[in-house]
C-alpha positions in Angstrom: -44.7 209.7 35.4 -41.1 210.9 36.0 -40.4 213.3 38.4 -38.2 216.3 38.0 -35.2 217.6 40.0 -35.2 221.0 41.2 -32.7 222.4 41.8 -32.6 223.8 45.8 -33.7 227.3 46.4 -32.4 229.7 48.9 -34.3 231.9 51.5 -32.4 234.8 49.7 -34.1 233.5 46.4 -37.8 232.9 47.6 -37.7 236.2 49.2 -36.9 237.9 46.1 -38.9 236.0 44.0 -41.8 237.0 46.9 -40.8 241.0 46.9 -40.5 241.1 42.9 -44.2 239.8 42.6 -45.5 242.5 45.3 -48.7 243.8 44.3 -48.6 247.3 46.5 -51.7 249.6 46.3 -51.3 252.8 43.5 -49.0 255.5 45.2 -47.5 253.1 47.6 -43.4 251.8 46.8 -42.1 249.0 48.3 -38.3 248.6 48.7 -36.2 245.4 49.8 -33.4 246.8 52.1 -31.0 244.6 53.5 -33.4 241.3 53.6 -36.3 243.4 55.0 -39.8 244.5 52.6 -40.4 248.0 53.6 -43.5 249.5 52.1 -44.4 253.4 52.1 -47.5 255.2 51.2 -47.5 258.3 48.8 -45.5 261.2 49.9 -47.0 264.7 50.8 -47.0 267.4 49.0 -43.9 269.2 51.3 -41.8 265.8 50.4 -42.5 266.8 46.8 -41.5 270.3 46.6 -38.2 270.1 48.2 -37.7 267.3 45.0 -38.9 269.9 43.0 -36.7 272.3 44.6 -33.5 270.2 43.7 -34.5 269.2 40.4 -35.2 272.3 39.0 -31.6 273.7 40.6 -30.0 270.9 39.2 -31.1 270.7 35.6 -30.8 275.0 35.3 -27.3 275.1 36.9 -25.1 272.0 37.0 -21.7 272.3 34.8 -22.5 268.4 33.1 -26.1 268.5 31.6 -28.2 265.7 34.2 -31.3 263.4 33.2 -33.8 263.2 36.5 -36.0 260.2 37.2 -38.4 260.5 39.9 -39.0 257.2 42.0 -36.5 255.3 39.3 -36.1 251.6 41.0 -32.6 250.7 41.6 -30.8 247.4 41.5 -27.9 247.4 44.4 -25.4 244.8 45.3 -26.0 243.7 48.7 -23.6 242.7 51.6 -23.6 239.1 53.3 -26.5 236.7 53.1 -28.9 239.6 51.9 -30.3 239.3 48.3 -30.1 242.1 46.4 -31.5 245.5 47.6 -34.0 247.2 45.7 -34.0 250.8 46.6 -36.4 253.6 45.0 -34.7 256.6 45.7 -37.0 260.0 45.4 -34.6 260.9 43.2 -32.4 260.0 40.8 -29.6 261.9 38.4 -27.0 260.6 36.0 -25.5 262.2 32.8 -27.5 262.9 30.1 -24.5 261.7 27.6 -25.0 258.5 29.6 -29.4 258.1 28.8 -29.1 255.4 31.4 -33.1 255.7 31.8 -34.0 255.2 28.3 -35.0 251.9 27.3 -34.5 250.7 31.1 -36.3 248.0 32.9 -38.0 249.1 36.5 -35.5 248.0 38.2 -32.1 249.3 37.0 -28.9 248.8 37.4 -27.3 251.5 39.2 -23.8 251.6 37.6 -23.6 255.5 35.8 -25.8 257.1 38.5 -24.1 260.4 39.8 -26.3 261.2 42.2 -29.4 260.3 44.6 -31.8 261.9 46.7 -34.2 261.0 49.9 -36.1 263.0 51.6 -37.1 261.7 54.9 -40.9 260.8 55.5 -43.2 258.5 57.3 -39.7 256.5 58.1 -37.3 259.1 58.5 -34.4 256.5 59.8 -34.1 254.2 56.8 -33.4 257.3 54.7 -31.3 259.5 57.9 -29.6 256.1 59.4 -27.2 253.8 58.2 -29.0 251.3 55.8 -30.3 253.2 52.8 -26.0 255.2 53.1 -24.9 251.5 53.1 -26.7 250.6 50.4 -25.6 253.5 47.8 -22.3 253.5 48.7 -21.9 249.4 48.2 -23.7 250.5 44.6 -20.9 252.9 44.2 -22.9 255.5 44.0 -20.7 258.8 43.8 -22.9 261.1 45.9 -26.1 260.5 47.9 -28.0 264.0 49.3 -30.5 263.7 52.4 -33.2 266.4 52.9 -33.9 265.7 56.9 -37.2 267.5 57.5 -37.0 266.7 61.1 -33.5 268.0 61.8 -33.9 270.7 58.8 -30.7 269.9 57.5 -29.6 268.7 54.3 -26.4 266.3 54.1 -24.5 265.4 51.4 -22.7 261.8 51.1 -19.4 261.0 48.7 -16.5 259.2 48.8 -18.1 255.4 49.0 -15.8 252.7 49.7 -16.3 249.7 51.5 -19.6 249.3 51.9 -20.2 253.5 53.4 -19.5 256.6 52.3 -16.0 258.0 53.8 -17.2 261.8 53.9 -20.0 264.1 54.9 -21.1 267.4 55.0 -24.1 268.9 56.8 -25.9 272.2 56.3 -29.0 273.7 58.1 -32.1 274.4 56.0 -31.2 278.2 54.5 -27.5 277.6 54.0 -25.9 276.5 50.4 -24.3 273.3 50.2 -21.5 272.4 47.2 -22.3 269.6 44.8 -18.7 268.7 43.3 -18.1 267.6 39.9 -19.9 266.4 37.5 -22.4 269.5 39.2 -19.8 271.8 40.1 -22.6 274.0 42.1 -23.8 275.6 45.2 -27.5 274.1 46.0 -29.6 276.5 47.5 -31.9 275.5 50.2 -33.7 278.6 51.4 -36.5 277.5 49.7 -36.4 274.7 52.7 -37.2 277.0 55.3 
């Protein structure tokens, strides 16, 4: 009997391997962000609407006709040791000229994305803090929109470089903010309050 060389596999590797094999329970998403397995139940119906609320705007009034994928995994480059994150935004837009979801695997790629959206939840600070930001801007995301139920306040991200996003813009539930280009809109948010 011969035996056979393995190659040597990496912490990065076996934690990957680990989180790709994840058998979570129906409803519930798991994530890997920045090395760490985060795990989150089904949202509530609130969390949904305000999707809703954004979808609908989007699709009815943006200048560059938008595909929307709800809870679309997301392949992202990762900084330092980290493997890979796997991010599932709560939503997702791109160009429709682009049909990056047809024929996609479950976790995709992110290049082409315009646009994604979290609204915070059970873990409002890896959505409102610095890791899930860090994560779409290293993925070159142009534009990343934050619903903060807590602070009612909905911020929009652009400008990524480096690793982060280089501006921001913050308005209170009630007040419009201004998708640029490719939407080229005001989103309303009244429908927040």
């Amino acid at each position: 009997m011969t035996a056979m060389a393995h190659e040597p596999v990496t912490q990065e590797e076996v934690l990957l391997e680990g989180f790709l094999s994840l058998d979570t329970p129906e409803g519930f998403r798991a994530e890997l962000i920045e090395g760490e397995i985060a795990v989150t139940p089904p949202p509530d119906g609130d969390h949904e609407d305000y999707i809703n609320v954004i979808m609908k705007q989007v699709i009815r009034r943006s200048r560059t006709d938008m595909d929307f994928s709800g809870n679309k995994g997301l392949k992202l480059p990762s900084g330092g040791s980290c493997p890979r994150n796997h991010l599932i935004p709560d939503g997702t837009f791109a160009p429709t000229e682009r049909r990056l979801f047809r024929g996609a695997d479950s976790w995709m790629p992110c290049e082409g994305v315009a646009l994604v959206v979290e609204v915070t939840s059970t873990k409002p600070n890896h959505d409102r803090e610095a890791v899930k930001r860090r994560c779409y801007a290293h993925g070159s995301i142009p534009l990343y929109l934050l619903i903060d139920r807590e602070k009612s306040s909905v911020t929009l991200y652009g400008d990524p470089e480096n690793g982060d996003y280089r501006q921001s813009w913050t308005m209170p539930f009630g007040k419009a903010i201004a998708l640029p280009e490719p939407f080229g809109f005001e989103l309303e948010t009244a429908d927040f309050v």
